[in-house]
N, C-alpha and C positions, 0 to 999 in steps of 0.2 A: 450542531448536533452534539448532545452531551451523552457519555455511558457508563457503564459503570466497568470497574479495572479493578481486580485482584489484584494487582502489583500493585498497584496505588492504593487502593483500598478505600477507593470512595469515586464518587459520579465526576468527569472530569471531562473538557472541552476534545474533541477528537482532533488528533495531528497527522495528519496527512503529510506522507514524502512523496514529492512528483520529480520523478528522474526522465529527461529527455535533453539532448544537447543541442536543440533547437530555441533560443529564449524565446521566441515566438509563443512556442508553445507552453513555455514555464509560463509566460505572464498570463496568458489563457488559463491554466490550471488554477492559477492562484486566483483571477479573477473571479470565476467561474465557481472554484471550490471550496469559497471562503462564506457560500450560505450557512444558514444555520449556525454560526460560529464558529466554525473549523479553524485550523491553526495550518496554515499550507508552508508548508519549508520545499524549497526544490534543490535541486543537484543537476548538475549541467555534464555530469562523467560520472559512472560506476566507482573510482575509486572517492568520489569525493561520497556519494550513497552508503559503501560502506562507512569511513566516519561518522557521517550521519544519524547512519541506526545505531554505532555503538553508542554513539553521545547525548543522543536527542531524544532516542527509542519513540519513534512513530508507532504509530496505531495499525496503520494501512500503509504500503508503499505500491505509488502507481508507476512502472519503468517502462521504457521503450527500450524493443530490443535489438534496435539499430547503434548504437553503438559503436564512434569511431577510437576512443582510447581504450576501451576496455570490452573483451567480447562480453558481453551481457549478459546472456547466459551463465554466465563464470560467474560473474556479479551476484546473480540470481542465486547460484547455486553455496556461494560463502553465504546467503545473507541467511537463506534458508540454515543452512548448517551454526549458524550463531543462536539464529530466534527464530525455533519454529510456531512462536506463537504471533508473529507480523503475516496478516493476510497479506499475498502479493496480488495485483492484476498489472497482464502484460497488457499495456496500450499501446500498438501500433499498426503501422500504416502497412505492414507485411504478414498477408494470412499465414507464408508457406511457413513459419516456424512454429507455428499451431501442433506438428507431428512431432518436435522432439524431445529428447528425455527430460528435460528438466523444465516445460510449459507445463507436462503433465500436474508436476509438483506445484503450482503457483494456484490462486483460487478462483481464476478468473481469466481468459485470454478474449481481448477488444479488442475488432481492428477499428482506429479512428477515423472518426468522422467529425466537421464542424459542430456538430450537436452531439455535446456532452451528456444527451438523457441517459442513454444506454452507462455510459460508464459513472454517472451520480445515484444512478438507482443500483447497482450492484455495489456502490461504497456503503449505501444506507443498508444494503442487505446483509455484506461483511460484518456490519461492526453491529449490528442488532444480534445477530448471529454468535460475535464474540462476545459480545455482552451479556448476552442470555446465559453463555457458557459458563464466563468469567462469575457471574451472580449466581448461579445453579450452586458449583466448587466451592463458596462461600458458605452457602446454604448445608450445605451436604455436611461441611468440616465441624458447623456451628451444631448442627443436630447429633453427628454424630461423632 
């Protein structure tokens, strides 16, 4: 899937970061999420996630909010406060964190399942959605 990016300022491969400290599941994501040309980077801990976005600046970041080195939500909530322009969706296997304050904040909360349709059709829905944004603020700056 290609989009187009104000910061980059031209149509560009989409970068996916998939945060879950299960490698099981990294290698699934990457598998899985590397249709359409996607560029899938993972993170195995929250602290290694924020690096990541500072370094890499993904498109999309998909976390799990189970979390043994770092509470996740914390994660969540620096990554938000750096770039609030990274769609987040929380993927996990725990509905109950669905009520707290900072799931609110993320774009998207999935609880996982072996089929990934549910959480590939809300990555194409984010980044169409950013895209459309990102190209709209182009358009708008260039007219007026």
């Amino acid at each position: 899937m290609q989009t187009w990016s104000k910061e980059r300022g031209s149509i560009h491969v989409i970068t996916i970061l998939c945060v879950d400290d299960s490698k099981k599941q990294r290698l699934l994501y990457e598998q899985e999420l590397n249709f359409a040309g996607n560029e899938v980077i993972t993170a195995a801990s929250g602290k290694e996630a924020l690096d990541k976005v500072q370094w890499l600046h993904p498109d999309i970041i998909i976390m799990d909010i189970n979390r043994p080195d770092m509470e996740s939500l914390g994660a969540i909530g620096r990554i938000i406060g750096k770039s609030k322009r990274n769609p987040i969706i929380i993927h996990t296997a725990h509905g109950s964190h669905r009520d707290t304050f900072l799931s609110w904040a993320v774009n998207a909360y999935i609880v996982k399942s072996p089929d990934l349709t549910e959480l590939k059709s809300k990555i194409e829905a984010l980044i169409t959605e950013e895209s459309a944004f990102a190209l709209n603020e182009v358009i708008n700056t260039n007219i007026f």
